[in-house]
C-alpha positions in Angstrom: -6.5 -48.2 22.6 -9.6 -51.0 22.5 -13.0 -50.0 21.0 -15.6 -51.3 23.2 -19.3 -52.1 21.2 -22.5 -50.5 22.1 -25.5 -52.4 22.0 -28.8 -51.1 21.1 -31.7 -52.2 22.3 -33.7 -54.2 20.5 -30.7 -55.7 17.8 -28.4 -58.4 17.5 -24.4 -58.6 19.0 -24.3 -58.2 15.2 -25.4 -54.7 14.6 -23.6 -53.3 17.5 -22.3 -49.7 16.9 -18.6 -49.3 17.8 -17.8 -46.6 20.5 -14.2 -45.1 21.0 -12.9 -45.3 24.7 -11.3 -42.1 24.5 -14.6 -40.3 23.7 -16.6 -41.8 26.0 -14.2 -40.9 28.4 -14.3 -37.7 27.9 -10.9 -37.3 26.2 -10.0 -35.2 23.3 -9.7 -36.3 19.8 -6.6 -36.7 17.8 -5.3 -34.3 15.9 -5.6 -34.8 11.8 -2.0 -34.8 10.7 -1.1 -31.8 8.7 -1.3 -32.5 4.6 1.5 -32.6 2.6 0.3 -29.1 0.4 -0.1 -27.4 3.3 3.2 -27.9 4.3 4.9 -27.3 1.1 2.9 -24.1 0.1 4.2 -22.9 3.8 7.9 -23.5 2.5 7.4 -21.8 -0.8 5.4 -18.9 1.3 8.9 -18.8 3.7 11.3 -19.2 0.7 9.3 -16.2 -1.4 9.4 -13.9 1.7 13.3 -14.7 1.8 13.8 -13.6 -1.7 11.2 -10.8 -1.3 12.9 -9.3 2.2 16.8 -10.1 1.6 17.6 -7.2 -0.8 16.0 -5.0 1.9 17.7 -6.3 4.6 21.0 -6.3 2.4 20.1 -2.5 1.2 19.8 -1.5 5.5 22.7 -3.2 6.8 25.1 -2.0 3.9 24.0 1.5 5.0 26.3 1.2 8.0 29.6 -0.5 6.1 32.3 1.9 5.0 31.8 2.8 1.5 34.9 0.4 0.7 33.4 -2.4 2.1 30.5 -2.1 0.4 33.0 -2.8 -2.9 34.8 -5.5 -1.6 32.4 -7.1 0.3 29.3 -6.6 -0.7 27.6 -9.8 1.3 29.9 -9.8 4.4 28.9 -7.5 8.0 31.4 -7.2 10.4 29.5 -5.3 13.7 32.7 -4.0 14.8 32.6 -1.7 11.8 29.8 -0.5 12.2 29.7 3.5 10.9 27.6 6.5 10.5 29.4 7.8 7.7 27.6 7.4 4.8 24.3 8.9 6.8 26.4 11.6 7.3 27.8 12.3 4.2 24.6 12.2 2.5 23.2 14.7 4.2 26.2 17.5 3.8 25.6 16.3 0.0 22.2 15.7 -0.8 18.9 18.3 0.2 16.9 15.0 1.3 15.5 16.9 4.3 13.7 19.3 1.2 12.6 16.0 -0.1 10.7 14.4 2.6 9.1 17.9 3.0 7.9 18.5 -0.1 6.7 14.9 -0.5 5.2 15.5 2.6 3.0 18.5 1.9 1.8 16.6 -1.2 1.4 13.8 0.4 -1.0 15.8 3.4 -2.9 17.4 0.7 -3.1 15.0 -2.1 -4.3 12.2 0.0 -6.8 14.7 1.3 -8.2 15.2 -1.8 -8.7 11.4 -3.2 -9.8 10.4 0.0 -12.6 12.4 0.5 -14.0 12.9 -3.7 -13.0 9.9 -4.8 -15.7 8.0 -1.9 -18.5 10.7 -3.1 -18.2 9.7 -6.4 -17.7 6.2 -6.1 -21.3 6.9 -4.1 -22.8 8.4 -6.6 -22.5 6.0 -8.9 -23.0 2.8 -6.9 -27.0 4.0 -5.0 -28.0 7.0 -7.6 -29.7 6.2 -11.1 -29.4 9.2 -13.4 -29.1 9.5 -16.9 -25.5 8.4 -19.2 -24.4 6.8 -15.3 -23.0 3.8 -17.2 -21.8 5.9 -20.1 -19.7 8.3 -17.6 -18.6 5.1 -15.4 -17.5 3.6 -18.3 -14.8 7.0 -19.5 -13.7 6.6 -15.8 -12.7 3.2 -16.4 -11.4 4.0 -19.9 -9.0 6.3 -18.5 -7.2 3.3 -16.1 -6.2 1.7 -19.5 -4.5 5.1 -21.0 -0.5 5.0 -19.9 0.7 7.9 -18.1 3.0 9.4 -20.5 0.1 9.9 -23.0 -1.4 12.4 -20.4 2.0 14.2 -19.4 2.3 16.5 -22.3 -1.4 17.7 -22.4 -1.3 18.1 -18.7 2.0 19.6 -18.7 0.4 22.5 -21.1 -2.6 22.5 -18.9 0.0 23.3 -16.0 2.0 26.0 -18.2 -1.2 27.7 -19.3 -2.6 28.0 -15.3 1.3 29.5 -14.8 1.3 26.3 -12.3 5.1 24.8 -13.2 7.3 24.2 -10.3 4.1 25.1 -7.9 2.3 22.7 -5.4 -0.5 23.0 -7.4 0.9 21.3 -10.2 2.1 18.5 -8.1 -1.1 18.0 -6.0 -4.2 18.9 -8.7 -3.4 16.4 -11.4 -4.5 12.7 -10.5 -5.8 13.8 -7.0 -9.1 12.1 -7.9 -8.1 8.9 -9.3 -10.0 6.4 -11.9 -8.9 3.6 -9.7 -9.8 5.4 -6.0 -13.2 5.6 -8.0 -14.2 2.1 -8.9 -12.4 0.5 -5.5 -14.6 2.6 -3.1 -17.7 1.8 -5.6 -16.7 -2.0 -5.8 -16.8 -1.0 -1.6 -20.3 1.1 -1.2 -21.9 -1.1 -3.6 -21.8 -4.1 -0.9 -23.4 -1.6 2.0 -27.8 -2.2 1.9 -29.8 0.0 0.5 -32.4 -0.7 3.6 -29.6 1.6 5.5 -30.1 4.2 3.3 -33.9 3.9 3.2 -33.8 3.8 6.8 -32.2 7.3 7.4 -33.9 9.3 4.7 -37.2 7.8 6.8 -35.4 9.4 9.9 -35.1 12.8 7.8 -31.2 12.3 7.4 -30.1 14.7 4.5 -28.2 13.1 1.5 -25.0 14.1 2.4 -25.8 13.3 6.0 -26.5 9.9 4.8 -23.1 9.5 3.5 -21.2 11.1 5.7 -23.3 9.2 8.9 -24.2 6.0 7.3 -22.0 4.7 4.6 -18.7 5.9 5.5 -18.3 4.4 9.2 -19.6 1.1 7.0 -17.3 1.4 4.3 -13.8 2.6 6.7 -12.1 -0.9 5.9 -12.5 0.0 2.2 -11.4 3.8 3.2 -8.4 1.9 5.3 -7.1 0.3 2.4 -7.6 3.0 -0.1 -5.3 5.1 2.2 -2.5 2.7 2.4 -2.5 2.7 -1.8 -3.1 6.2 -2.4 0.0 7.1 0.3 2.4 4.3 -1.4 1.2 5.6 -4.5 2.1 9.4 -4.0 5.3 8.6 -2.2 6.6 6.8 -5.2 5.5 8.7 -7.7 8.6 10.0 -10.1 7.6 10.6 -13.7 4.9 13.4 -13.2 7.2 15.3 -10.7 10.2 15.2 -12.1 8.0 17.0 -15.2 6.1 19.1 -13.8 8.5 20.6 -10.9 11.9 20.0 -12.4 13.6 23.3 -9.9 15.1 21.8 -6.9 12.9 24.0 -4.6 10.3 21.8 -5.3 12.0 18.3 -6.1 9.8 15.5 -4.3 12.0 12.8 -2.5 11.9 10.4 -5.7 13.3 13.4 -7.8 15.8 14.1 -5.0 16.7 10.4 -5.1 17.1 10.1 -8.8 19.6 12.6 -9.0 21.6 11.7 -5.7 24.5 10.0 -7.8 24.7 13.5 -9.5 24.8 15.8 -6.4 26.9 13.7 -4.9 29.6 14.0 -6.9 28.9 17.9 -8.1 29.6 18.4 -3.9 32.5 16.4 -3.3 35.3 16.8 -5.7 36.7 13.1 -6.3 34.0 11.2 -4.7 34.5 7.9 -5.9 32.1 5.0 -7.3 32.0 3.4 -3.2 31.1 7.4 -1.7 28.1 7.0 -4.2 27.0 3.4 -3.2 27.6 4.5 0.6 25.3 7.2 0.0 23.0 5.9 -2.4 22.1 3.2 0.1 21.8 5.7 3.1 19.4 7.7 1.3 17.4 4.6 0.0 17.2 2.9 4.0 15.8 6.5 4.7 13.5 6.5 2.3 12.0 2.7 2.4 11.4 3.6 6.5 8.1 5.3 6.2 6.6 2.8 4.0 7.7 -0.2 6.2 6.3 1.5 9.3 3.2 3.1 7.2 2.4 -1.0 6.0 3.4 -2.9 9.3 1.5 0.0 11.3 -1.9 -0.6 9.0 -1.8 -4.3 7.8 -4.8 -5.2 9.5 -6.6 -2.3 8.0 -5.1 -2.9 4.5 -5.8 -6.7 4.5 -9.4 -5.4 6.1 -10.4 -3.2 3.2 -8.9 -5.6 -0.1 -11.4 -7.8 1.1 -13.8 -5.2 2.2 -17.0 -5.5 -0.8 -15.5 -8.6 -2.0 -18.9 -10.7 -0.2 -22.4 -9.4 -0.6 -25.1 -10.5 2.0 
């Protein structure tokens, strides 16, 4: 390819301004190569998903070995023995169905709860000025920092006292309005302008009308991501549970899991180390499904509302 010159009027052969044939042409532009970092953090992005997603892969196929292979042959799959039994020896051993249903109802009700109080307070304090706001902020925040097995035994004597122990109650009340919920959805309603506010108290909106009409269809990536925490967060959850609802009537599916190993073998007289594995993994793959489907279902959303009060303006 030749560069041609293009003279102006009015200069010498010497100041002529070079001109590429392929844009004058009307062709497109090359390409800029791809840099070398970009390339290499794409590797070490495809390497860390590999390391991240192998165990889980691993954990689902194994599932379907016999128990024995899972022993032997812990990093080999042959399709051709491909089996249902440890699926279905789980569930003859282990009360998971009681486990997804309790997690369940405190999952429905729980979520409820933080989802709709913690935005009203995170309101509050980011577009109302009233007197000790920084001071009572500022004990929300204090409480992020406190472990959770300081609170267990006050709250676990709170529970006793109500006559709440091995209820729902005690399994949905505590921590359904979270520190955290708080200062994310303020971080998120701080961002929205105050002109939008101004503008429907003008149009005779009530204060709650104004939240409920104005900030929260502006603040649902925020409300999005919130959702996909608080639902990871309850679904995981072990150590209050397995305190404050230690019956097996009420044993969430973390609780349940925890003592599979034990039930297992308490039902099955001579169930061996492989039965446990078998089943152990069965129950896990069932387990890990709702949160794969809950996070590929709602990346957008979750990716939407981490960023979602991050830029003002």
């Amino acid at each position: 390819m030749t560069a041609s010159t293009l003279t102006v009027p009015g200069t010498d052969d010497a100041d002529s301004v070079p001109r590429d044939d392929t844009a004058a042409s009307g062709g497109s532009p090359r390409r800029p190569r791809r840099s070398r970092p970009a390339i290499t953090s794409h590797v070490f992005l495809a390497l860390l998903l590999v390391g991240f997603l192998a165990p889980v892969v691993w954990a689902l196929l194994s599932a379907f070995k016999p128990a024995n292979d899972i022993i032997s042959s812990p990093l080999a799959f042959d399709p051709s023995r491909f089996t249902l039994d440890n699926y279905i020896a789980m569930f003859e051993d282990v009360p998971i169905a009681s486990g997804f249903l309790n997690t369940g109802i405190v999952l429905v009700f729980k979520g409820a709860i933080t989802l709709f109080f913690a935005p009203l307070a995170a309101y509050a304090f980011a577009k109302y000025e009233f007197i000790g706001k920084n001071l009572i902020f500022g004990a929300v925040l204090v409480t992020l920092m406190l472990p959770t097995i300081v609170l267990i035994i006050p709250l676990l004597l709170e529970m006793k006292q109500f006559g709440w122990v091995n209820t729902y109650q005690a399994l949905i009340l505590p921590g359904s309005v979270d520190a955290f919920a708080i200062f994310w959805m303020r971080q998120v309603i701080a961002a929205v302008p105050d002109e939008l506010l101004d503008a429907a108290r003008v149009d005779g909106c009530g204060e709650f009308g104004i939240f409920w009409r104005v900030v929260l269809p502006v603040i649902r990536p925020g409300l999005a991501g919130l959702a996909v925490l608080t639902i990871m967060n309850i679904y995981n959850d072990f150590v209050w549970p397995v305190v404050a609802a230690s019956s097996d009537r009420m044993a969430t599916l973390q609780v349940v899991l925890s003592t599979l190993a034990q039930n297992i073998t308490g039902n099955r007289i001579g169930a061996d180390y492989a039965t446990v594995t078998g089943e152990l993994l069965a129950a896990s793959s069932i387990a890990l499904i709702p949160l794969l489907v809950l996070f590929i279902a709602l990346q957008r959303h979750f990716i939407n509302g981490i960023l979602a009060g991050s830029v003002k303006g």
